[in-house]
mmCIF file of the N, C-alpha and C atoms, coordinates in Angstrom:
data_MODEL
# 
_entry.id   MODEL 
# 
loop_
_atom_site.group_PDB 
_atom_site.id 
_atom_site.type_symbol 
_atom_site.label_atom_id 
_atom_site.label_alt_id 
_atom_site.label_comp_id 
_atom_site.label_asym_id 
_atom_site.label_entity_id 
_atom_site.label_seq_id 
_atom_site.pdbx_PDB_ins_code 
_atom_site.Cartn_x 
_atom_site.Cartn_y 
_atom_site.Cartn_z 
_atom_site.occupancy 
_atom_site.B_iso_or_equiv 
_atom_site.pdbx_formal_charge 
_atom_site.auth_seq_id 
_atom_site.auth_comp_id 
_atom_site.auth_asym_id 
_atom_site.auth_atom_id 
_atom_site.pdbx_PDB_model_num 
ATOM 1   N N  . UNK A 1 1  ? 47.733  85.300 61.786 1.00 0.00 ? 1  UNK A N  1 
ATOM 2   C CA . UNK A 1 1  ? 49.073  84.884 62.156 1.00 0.00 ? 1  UNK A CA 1 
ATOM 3   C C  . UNK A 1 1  ? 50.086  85.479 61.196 1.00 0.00 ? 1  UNK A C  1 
ATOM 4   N N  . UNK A 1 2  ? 51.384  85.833 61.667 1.00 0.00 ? 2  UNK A N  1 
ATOM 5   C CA . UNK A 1 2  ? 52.161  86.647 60.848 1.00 0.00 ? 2  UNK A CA 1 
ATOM 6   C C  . UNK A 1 2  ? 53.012  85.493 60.093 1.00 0.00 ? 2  UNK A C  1 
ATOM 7   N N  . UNK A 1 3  ? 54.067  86.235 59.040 1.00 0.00 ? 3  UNK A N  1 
ATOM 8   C CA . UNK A 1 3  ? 54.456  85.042 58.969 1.00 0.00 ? 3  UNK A CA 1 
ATOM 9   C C  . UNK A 1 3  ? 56.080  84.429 59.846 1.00 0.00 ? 3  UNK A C  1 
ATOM 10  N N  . UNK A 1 4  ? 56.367  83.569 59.576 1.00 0.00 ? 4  UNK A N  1 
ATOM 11  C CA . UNK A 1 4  ? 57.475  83.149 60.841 1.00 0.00 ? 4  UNK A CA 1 
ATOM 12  C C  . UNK A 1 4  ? 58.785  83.756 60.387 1.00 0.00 ? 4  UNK A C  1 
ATOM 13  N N  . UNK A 1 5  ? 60.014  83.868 61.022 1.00 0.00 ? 5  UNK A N  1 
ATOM 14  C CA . UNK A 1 5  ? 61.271  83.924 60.744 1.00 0.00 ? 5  UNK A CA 1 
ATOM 15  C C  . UNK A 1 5  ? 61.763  82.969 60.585 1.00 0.00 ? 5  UNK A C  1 
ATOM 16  N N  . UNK A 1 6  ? 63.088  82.517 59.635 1.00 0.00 ? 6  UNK A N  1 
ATOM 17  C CA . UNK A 1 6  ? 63.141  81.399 59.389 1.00 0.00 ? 6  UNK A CA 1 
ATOM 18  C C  . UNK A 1 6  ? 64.504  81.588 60.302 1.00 0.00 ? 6  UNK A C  1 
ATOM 19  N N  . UNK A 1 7  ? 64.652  80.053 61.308 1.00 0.00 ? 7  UNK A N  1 
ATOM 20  C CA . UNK A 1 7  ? 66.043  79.860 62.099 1.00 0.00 ? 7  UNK A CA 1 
ATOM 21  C C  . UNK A 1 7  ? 66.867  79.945 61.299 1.00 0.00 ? 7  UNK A C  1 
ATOM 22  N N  . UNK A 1 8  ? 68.159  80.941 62.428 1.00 0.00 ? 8  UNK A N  1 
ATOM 23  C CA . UNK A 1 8  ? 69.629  81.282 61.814 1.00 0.00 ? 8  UNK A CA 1 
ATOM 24  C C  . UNK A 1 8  ? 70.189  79.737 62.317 1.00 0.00 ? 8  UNK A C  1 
ATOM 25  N N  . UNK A 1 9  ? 70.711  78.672 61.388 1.00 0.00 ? 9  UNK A N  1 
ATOM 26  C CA . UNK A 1 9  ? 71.677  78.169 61.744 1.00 0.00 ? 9  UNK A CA 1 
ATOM 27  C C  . UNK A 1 9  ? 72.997  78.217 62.547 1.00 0.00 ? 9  UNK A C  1 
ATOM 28  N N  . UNK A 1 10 ? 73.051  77.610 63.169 1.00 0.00 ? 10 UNK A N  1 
ATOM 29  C CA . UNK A 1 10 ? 74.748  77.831 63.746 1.00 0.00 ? 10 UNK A CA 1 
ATOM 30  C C  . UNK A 1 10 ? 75.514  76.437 62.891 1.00 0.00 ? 10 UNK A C  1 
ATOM 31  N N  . UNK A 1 11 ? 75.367  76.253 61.849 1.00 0.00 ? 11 UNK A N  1 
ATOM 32  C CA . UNK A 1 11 ? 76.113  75.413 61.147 1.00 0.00 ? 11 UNK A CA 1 
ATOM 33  C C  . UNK A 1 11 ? 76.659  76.431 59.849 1.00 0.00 ? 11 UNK A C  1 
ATOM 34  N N  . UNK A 1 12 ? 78.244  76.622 60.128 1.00 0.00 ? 12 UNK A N  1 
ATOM 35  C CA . UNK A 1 12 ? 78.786  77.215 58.348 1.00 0.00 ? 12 UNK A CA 1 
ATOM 36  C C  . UNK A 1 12 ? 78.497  76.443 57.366 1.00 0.00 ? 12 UNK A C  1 
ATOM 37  N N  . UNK A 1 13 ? 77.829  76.775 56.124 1.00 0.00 ? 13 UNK A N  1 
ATOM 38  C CA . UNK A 1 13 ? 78.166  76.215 54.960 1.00 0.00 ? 13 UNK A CA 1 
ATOM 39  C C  . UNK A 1 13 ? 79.158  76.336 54.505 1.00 0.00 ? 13 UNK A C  1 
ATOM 40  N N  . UNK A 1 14 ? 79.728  75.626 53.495 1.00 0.00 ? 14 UNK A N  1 
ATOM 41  C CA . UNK A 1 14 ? 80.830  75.754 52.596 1.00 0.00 ? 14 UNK A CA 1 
ATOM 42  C C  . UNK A 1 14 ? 80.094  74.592 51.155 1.00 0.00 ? 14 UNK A C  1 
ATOM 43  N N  . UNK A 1 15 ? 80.479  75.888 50.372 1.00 0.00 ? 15 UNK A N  1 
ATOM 44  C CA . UNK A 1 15 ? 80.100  75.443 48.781 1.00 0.00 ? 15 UNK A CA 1 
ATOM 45  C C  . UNK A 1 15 ? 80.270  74.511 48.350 1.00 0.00 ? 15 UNK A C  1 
ATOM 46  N N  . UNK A 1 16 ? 79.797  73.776 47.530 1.00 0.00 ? 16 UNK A N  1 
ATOM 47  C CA . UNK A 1 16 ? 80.241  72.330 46.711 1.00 0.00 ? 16 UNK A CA 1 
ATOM 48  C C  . UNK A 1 16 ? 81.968  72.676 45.822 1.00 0.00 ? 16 UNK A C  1 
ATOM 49  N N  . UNK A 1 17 ? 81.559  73.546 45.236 1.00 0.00 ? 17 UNK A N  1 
ATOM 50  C CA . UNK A 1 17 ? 82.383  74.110 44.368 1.00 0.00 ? 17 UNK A CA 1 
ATOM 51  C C  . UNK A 1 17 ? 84.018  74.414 45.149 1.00 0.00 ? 17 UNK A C  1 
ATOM 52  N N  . UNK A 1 18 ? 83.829  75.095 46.543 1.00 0.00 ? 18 UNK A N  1 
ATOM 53  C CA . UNK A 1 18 ? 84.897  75.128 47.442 1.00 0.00 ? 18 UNK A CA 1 
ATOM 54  C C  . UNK A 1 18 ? 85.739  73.805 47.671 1.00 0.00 ? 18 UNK A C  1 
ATOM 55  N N  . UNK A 1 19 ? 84.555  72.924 48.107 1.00 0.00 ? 19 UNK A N  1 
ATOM 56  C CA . UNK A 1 19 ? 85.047  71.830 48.694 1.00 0.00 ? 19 UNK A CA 1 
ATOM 57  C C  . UNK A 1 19 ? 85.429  70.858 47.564 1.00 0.00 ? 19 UNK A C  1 
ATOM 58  N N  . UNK A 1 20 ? 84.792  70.971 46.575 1.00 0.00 ? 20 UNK A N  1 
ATOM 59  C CA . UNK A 1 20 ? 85.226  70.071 44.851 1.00 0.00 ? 20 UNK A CA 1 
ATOM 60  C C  . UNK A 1 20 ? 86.671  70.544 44.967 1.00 0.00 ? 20 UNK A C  1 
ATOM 61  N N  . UNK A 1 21 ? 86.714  71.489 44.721 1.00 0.00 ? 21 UNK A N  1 
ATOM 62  C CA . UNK A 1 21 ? 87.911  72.708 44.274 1.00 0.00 ? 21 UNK A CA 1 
ATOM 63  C C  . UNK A 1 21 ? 89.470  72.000 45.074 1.00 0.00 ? 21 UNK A C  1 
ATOM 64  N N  . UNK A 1 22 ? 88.903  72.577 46.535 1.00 0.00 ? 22 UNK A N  1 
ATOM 65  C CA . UNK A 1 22 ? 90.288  72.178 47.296 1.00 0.00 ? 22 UNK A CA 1 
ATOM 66  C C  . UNK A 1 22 ? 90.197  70.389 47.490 1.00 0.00 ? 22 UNK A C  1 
ATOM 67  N N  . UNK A 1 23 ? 89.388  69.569 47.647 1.00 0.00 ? 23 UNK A N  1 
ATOM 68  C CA . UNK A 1 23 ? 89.607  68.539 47.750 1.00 0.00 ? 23 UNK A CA 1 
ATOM 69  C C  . UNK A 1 23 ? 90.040  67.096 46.710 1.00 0.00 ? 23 UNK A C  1 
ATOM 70  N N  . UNK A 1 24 ? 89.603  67.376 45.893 1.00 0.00 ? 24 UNK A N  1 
ATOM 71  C CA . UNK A 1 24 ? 89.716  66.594 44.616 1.00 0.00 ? 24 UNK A CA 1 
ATOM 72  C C  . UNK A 1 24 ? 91.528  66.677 44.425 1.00 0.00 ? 24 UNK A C  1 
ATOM 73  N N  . UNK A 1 25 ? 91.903  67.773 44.185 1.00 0.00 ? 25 UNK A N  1 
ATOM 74  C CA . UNK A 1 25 ? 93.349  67.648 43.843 1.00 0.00 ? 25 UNK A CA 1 
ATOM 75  C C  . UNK A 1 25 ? 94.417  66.426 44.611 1.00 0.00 ? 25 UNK A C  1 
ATOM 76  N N  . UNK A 1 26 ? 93.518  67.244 46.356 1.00 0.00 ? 26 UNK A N  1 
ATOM 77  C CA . UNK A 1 26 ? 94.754  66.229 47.254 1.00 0.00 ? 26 UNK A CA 1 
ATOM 78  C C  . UNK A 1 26 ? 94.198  64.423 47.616 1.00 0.00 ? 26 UNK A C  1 
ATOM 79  N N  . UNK A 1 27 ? 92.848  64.065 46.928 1.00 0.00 ? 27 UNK A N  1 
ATOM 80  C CA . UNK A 1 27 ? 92.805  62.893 46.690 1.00 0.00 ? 27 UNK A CA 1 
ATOM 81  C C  . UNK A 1 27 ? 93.192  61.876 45.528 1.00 0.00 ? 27 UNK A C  1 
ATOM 82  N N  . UNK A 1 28 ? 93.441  62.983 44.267 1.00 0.00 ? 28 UNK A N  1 
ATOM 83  C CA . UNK A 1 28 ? 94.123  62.378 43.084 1.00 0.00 ? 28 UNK A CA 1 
ATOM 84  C C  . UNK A 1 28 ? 95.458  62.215 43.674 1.00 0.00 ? 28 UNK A C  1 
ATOM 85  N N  . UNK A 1 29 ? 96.097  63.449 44.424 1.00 0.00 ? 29 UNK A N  1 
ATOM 86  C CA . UNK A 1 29 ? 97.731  62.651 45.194 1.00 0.00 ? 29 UNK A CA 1 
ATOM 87  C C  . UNK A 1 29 ? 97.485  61.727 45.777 1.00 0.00 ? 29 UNK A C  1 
ATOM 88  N N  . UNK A 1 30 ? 96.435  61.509 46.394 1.00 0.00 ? 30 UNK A N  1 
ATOM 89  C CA . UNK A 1 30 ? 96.541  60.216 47.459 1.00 0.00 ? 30 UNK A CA 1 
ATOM 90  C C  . UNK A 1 30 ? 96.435  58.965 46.624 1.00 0.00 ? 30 UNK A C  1 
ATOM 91  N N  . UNK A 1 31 ? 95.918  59.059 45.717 1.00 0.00 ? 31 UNK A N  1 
ATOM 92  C CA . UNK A 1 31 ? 95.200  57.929 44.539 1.00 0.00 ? 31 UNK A CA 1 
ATOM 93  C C  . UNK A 1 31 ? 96.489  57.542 43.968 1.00 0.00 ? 31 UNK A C  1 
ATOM 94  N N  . UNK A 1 32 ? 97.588  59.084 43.657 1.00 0.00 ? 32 UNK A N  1 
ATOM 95  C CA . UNK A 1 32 ? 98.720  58.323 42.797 1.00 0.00 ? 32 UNK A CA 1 
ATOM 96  C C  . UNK A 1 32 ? 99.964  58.056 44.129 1.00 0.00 ? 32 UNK A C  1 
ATOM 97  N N  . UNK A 1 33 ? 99.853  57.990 45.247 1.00 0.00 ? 33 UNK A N  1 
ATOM 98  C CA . UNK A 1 33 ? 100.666 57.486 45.971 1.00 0.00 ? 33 UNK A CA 1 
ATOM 99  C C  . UNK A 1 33 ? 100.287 56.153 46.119 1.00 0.00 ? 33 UNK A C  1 
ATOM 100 N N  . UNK A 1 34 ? 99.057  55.891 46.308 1.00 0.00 ? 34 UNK A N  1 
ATOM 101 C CA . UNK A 1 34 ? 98.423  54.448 46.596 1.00 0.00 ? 34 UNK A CA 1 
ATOM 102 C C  . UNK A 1 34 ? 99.340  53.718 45.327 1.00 0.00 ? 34 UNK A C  1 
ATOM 103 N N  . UNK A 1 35 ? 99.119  54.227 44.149 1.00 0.00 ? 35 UNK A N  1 
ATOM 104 C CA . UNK A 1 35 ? 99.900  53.195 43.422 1.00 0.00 ? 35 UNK A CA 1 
ATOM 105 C C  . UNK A 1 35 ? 101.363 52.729 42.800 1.00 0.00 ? 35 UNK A C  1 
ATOM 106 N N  . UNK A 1 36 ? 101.916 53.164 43.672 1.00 0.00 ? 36 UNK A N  1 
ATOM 107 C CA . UNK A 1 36 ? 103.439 53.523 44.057 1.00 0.00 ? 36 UNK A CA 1 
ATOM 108 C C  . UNK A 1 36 ? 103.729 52.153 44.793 1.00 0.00 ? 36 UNK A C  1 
ATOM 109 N N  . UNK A 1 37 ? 104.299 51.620 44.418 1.00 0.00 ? 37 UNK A N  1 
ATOM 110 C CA . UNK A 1 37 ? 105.176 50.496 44.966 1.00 0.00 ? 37 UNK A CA 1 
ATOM 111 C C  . UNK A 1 37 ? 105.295 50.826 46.646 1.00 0.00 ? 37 UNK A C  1 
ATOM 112 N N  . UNK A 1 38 ? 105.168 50.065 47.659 1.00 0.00 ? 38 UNK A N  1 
ATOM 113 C CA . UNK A 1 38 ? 105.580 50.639 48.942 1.00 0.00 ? 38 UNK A CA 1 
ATOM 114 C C  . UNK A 1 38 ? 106.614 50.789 49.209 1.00 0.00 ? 38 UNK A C  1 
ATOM 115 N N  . UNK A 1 39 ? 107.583 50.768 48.832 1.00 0.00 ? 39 UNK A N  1 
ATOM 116 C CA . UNK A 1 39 ? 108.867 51.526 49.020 1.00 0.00 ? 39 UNK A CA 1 
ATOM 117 C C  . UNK A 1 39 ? 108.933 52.559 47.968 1.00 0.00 ? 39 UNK A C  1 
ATOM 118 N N  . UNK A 1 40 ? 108.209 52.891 47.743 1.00 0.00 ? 40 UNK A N  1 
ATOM 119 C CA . UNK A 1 40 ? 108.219 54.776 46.894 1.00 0.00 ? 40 UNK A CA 1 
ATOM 120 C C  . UNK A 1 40 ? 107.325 55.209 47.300 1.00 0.00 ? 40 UNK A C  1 
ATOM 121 N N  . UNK A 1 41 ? 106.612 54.751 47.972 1.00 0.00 ? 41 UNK A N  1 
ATOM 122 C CA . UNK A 1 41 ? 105.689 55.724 48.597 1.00 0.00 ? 41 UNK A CA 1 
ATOM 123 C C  . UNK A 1 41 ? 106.205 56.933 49.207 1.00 0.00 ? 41 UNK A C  1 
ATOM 124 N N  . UNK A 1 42 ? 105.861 58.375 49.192 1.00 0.00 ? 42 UNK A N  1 
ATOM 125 C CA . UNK A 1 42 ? 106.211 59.383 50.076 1.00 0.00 ? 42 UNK A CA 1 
ATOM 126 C C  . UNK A 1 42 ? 105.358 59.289 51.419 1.00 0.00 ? 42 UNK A C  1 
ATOM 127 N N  . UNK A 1 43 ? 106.057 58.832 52.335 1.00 0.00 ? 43 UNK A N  1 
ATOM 128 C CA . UNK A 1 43 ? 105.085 59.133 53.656 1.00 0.00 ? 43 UNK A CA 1 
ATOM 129 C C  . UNK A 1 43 ? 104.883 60.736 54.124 1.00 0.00 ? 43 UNK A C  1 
ATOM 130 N N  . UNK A 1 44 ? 106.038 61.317 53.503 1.00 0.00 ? 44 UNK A N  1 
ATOM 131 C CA . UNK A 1 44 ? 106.185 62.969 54.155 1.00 0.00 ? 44 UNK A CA 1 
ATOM 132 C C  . UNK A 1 44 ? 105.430 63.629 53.239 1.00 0.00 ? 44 UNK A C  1 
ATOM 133 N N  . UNK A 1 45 ? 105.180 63.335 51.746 1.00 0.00 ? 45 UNK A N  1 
ATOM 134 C CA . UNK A 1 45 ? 104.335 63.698 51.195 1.00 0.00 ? 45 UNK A CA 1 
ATOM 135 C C  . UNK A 1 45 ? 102.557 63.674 51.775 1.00 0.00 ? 45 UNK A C  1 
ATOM 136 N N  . UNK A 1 46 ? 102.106 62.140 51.978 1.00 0.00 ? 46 UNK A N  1 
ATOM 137 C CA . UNK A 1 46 ? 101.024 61.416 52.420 1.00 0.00 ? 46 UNK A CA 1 
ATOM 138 C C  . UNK A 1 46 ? 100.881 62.625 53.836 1.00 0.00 ? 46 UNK A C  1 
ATOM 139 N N  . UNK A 1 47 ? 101.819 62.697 54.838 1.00 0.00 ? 47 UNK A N  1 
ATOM 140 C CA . UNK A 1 47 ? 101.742 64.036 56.079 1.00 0.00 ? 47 UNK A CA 1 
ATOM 141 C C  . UNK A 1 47 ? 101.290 65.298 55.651 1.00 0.00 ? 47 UNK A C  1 
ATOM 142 N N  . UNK A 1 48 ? 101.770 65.955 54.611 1.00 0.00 ? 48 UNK A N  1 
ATOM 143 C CA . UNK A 1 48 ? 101.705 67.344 53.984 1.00 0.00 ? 48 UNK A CA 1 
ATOM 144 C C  . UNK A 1 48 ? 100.206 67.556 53.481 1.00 0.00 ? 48 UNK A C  1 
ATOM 145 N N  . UNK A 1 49 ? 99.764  66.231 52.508 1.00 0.00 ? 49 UNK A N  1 
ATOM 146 C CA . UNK A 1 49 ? 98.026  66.042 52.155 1.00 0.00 ? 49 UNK A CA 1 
ATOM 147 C C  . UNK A 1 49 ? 97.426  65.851 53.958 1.00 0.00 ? 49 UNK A C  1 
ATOM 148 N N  . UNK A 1 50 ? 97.496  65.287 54.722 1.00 0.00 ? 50 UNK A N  1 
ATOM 149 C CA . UNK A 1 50 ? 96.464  64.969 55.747 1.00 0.00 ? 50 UNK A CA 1 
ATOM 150 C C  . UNK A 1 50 ? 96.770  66.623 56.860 1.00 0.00 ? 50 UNK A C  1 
ATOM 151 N N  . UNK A 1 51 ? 97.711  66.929 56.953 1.00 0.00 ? 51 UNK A N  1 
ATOM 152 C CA . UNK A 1 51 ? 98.037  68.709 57.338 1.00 0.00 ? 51 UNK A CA 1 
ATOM 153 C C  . UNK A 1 51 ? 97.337  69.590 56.551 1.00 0.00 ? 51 UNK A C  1 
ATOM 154 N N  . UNK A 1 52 ? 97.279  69.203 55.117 1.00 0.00 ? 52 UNK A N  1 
ATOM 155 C CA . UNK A 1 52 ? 96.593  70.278 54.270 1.00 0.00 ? 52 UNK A CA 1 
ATOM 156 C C  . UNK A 1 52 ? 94.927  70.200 54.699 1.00 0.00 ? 52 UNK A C  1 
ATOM 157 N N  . UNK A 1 53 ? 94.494  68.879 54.576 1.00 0.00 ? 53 UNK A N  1 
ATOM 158 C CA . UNK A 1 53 ? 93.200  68.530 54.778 1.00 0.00 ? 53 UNK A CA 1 
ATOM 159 C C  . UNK A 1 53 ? 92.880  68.776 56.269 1.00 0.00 ? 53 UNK A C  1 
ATOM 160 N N  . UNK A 1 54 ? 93.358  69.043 56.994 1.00 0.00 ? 54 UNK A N  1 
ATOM 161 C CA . UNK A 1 54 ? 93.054  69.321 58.456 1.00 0.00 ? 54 UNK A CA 1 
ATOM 162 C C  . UNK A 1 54 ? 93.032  70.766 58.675 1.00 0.00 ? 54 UNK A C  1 
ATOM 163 N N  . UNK A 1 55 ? 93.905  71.728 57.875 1.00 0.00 ? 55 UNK A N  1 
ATOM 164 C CA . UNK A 1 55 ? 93.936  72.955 57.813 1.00 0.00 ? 55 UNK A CA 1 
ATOM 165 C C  . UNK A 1 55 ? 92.745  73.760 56.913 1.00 0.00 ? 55 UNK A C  1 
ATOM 166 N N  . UNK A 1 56 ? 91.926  73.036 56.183 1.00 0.00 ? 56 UNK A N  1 
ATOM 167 C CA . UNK A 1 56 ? 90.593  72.793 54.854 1.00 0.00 ? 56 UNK A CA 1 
ATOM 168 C C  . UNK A 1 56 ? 89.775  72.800 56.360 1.00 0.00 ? 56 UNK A C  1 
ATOM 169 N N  . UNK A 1 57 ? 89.462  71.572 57.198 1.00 0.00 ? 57 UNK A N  1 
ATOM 170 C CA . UNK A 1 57 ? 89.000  71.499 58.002 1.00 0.00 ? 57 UNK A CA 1 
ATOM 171 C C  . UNK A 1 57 ? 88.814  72.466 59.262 1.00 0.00 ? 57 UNK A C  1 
ATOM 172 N N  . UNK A 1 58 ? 89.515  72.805 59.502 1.00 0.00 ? 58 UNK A N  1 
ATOM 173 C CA . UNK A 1 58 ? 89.662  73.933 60.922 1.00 0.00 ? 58 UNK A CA 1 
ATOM 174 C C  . UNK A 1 58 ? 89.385  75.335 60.375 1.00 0.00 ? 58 UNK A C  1 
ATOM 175 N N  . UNK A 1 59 ? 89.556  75.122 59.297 1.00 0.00 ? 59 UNK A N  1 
ATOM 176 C CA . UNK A 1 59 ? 89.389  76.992 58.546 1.00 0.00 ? 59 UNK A CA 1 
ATOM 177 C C  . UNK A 1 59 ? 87.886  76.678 57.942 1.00 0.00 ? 59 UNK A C  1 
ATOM 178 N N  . UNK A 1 60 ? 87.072  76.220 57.344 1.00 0.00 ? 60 UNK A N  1 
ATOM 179 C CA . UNK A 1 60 ? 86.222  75.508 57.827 1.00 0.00 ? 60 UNK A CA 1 
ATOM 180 C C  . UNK A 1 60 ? 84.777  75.550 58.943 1.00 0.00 ? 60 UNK A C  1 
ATOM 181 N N  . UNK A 1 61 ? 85.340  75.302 59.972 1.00 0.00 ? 61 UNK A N  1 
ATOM 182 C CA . UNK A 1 61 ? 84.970  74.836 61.014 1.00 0.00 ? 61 UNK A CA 1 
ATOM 183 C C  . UNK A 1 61 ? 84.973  76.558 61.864 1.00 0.00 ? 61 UNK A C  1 
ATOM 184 N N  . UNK A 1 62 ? 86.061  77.064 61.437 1.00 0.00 ? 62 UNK A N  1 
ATOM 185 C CA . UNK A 1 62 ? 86.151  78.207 62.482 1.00 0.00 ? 62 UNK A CA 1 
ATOM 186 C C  . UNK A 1 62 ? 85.419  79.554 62.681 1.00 0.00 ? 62 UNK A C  1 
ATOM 187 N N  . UNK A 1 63 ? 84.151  79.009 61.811 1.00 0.00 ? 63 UNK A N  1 
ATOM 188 C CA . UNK A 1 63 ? 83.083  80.409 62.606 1.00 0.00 ? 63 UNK A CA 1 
ATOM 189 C C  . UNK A 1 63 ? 82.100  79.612 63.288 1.00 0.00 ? 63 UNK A C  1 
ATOM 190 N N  . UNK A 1 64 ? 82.103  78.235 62.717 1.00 0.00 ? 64 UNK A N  1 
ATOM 191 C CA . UNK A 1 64 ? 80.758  77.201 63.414 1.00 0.00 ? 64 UNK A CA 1 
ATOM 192 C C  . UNK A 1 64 ? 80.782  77.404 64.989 1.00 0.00 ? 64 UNK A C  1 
ATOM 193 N N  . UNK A 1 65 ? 80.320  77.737 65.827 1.00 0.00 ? 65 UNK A N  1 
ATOM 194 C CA . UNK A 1 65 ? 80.376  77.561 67.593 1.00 0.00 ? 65 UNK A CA 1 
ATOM 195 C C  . UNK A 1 65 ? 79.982  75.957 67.580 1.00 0.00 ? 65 UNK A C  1 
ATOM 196 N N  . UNK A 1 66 ? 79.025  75.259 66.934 1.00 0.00 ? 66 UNK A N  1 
ATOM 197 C CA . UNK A 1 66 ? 79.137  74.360 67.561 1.00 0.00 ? 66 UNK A CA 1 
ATOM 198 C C  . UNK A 1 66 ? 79.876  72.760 67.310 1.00 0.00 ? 66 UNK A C  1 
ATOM 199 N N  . UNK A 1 67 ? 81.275  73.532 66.618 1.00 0.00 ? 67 UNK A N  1 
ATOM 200 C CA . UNK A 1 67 ? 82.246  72.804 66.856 1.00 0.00 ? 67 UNK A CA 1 
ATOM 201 C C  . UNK A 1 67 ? 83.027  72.846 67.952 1.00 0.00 ? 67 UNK A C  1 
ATOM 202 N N  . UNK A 1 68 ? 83.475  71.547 68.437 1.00 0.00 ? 68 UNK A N  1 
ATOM 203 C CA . UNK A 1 68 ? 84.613  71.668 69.578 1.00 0.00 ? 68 UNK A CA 1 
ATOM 204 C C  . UNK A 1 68 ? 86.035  71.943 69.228 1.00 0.00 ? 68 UNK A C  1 
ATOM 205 N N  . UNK A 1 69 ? 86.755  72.436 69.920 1.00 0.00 ? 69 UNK A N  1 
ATOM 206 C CA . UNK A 1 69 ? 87.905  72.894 69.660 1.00 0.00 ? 69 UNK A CA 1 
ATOM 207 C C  . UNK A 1 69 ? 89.121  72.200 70.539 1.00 0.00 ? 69 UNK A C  1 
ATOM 208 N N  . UNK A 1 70 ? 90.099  71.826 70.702 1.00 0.00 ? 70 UNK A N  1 
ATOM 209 C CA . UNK A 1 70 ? 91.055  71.365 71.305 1.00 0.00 ? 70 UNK A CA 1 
ATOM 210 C C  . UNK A 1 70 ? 92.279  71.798 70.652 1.00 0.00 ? 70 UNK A C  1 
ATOM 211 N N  . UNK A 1 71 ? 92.793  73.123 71.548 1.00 0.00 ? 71 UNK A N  1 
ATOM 212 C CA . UNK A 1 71 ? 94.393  73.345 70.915 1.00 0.00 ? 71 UNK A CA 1 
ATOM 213 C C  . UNK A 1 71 ? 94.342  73.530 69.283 1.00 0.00 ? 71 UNK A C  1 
ATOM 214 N N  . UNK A 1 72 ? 92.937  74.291 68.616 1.00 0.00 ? 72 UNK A N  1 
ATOM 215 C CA . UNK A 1 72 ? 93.010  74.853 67.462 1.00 0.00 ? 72 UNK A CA 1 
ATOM 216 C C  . UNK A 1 72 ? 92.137  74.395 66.580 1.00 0.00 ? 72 UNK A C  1 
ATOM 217 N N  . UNK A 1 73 ? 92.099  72.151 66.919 1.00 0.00 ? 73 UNK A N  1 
ATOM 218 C CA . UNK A 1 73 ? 91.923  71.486 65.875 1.00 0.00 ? 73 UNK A CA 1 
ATOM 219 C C  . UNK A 1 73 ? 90.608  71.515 65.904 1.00 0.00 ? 73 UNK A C  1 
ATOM 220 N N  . UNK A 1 74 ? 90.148  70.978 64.707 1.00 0.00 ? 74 UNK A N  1 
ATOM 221 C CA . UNK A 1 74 ? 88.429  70.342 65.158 1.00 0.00 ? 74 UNK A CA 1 
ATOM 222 C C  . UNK A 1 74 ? 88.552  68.887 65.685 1.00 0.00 ? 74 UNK A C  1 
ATOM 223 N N  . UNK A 1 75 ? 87.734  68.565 66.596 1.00 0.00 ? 75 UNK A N  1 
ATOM 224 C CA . UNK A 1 75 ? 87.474  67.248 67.570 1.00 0.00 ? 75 UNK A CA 1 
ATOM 225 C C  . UNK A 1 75 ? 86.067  66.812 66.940 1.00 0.00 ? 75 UNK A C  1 
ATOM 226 N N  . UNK A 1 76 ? 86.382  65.597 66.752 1.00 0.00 ? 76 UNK A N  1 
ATOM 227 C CA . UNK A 1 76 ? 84.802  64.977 66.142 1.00 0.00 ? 76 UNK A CA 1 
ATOM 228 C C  . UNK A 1 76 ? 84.078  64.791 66.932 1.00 0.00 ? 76 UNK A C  1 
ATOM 229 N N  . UNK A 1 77 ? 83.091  64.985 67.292 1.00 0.00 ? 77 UNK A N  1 
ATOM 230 C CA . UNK A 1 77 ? 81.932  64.554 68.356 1.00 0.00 ? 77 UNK A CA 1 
ATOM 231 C C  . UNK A 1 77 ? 82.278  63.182 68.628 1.00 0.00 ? 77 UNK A C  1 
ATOM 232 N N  . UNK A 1 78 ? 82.424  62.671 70.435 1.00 0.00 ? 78 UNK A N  1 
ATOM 233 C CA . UNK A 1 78 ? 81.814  61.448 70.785 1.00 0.00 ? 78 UNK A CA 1 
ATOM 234 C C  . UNK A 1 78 ? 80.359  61.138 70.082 1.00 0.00 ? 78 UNK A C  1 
ATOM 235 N N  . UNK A 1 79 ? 80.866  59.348 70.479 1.00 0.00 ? 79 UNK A N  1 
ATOM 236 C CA . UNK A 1 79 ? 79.932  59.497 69.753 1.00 0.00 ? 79 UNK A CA 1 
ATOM 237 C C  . UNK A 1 79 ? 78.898  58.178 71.136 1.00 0.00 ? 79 UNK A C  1 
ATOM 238 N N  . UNK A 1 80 ? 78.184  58.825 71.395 1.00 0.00 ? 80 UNK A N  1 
ATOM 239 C CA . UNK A 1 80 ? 76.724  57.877 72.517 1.00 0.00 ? 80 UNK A CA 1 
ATOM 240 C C  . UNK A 1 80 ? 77.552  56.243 72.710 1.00 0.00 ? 80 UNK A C  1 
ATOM 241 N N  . UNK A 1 81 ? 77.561  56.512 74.012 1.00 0.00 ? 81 UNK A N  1 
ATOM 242 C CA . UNK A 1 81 ? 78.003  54.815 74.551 1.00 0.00 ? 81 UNK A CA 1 
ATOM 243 C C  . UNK A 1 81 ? 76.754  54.255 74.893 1.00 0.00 ? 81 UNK A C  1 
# 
């Protein structure tokens, strides 16, 4: 018997180091908005982190095929009723 090929994934990786890298920063903002009085909170700030993190996400996501796509974004899998 020869020996086997090992399956090509259709899942992208992305590095620890990538995802440490870009993510950590915009949860220390989120950490120091949380402790902001609610009337100082930046909500347009809080928009700009969840845009950034969605744009992390879709760039990301965008060689995987077996993500779904809707108008650019990534769509989370239903999930079994």
């Amino acid at each position: 018997m020869g020996a086997r090929k090992p399956k090509k994934s259709a899942e992208t990786m992305v590095s620890l180091a990538e995802v440490t890298q870009k993510l950590v920063p915009l949860a220390k903002e989120v950490k120091e908005q949380s402790k902001r009085h609610i009337g100082l909170i930046s909500t347009t700030r809080l928009a700009i982190i969840a845009s950034e993190i969605q744009r992390l996400l879709d760039l990301w996501a965008s060689n995987d095929t077996s993500v779904r796509r809707v108008n650019g974004r990534v769509v989370p899998p239903k999930r079994p009723v």
